[in-house]
N, C-alpha and C positions, 0 to 999 in steps of 0.2 A: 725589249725593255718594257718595263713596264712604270708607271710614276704612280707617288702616292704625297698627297699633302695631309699633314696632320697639324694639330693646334695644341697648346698646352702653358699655361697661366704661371707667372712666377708671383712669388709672393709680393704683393704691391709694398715695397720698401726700398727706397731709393739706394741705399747700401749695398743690400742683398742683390739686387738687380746688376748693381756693378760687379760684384765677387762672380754673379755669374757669368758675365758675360768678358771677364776676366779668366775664369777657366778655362770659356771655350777657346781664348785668344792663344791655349798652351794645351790642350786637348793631348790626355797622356796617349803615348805610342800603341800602348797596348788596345785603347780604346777603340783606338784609329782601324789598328789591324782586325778587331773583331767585328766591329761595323762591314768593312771592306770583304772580310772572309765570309760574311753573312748572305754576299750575294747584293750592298748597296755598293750600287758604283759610283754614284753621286750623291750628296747630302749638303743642304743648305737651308739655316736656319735664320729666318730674320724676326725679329724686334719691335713691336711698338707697344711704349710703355710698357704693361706689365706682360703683354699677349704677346704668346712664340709662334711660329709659324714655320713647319718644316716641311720641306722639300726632299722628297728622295727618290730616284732612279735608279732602278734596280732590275738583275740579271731576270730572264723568265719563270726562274724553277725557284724565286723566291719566295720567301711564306712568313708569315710572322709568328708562327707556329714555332719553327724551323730557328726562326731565332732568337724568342724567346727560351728555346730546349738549350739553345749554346750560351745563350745568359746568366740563364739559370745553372750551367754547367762550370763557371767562370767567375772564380772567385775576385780579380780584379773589376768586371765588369759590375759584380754588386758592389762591388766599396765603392764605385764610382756613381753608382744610382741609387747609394743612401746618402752618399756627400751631394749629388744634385737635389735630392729629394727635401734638402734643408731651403731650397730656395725655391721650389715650384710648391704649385697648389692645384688642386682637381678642377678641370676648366668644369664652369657648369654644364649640368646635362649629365656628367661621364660618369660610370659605375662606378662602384667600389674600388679603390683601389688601383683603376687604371690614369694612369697618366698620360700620353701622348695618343689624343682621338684622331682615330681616321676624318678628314672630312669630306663630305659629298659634292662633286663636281656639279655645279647647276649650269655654266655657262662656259664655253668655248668660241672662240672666233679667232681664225687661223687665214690670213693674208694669202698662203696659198692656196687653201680653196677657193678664194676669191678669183685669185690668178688664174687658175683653171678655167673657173666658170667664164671669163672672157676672152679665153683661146678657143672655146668650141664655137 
C-alpha cells in the first residue's frame, strides 16, 4: 500500500463550500467505482474552512499517471470535475491548471516504534 496526502482550496464562500461539501455527502456511483478501479482503496477528505485535505491509500502498481489516462478516458468522471471545478480554486504554489497537490511528508512518529525501541 502505499499513502498520499494532497491539498486543494475551495472557493472561499460560504454557500459554495456547503454545495460542496453536500456533493460529497452523495458522491455519484460511478465516481466512486472509478476512484476504486484506479487502484485507491481508501480515500478521505477533511475540511477546515476553505482548505481540503485528502487522504488516499492506494494498491502498489498505482500512478497518477495511470489515472489521470482513465479520467481523461471517462466522460462521466469529467462532468464531475467541471461541476467540482465550480467550487475549488488553485491552492497557492500549484501549476497551471493543476488542482489537487501532492504534499510532502516532513514529520512521522508512530507509537510502535517507540514500542519496539523498549522491548530491545
Amino acid at each position: 500500500m502505499k499513502r498520499y496526502i494532497l491539498a486543494l482550496d475551495l472557493r472561499d464562500d460560504d454557500k459554495l463550500i456547503q454545495a460542496y461539501d453536500n456533493w460529497h455527502r452523495n458522491v455519484w456511483p460511478e465516481i466512486q467505482r472509478s476512484i476504486i478501479d484506479s487502484g485507491i482503496r481508501h480515500m478521505t477528505i477533511y475540511r477546515f474552512a476553505n482548505r481540503l485535505c485528502m487522504l488516499m491509500e492506494t494498491t502498489d502498481d498505482f500512478t497518477f499517471e495511470k489515472k489521470a489516462a482513465a479520467d481523461a478516458a471517462n466522460t462521466l468522471v469529467q462532468e464531475w470535475e467541471a461541476l467540482m471545478w465550480r467550487y475549488q480554486q488553485p491552492i497557492p504554489g500549484s501549476k497551471l491548471g493543476e488542482k489537487w497537490v501532492l504534499m510532502d511528508k516532513i514529520f512521522e512518529l508512530s507509537a510502535f516504534d517507540e514500542d519496539e525501541r523498549h522491548a530491545t
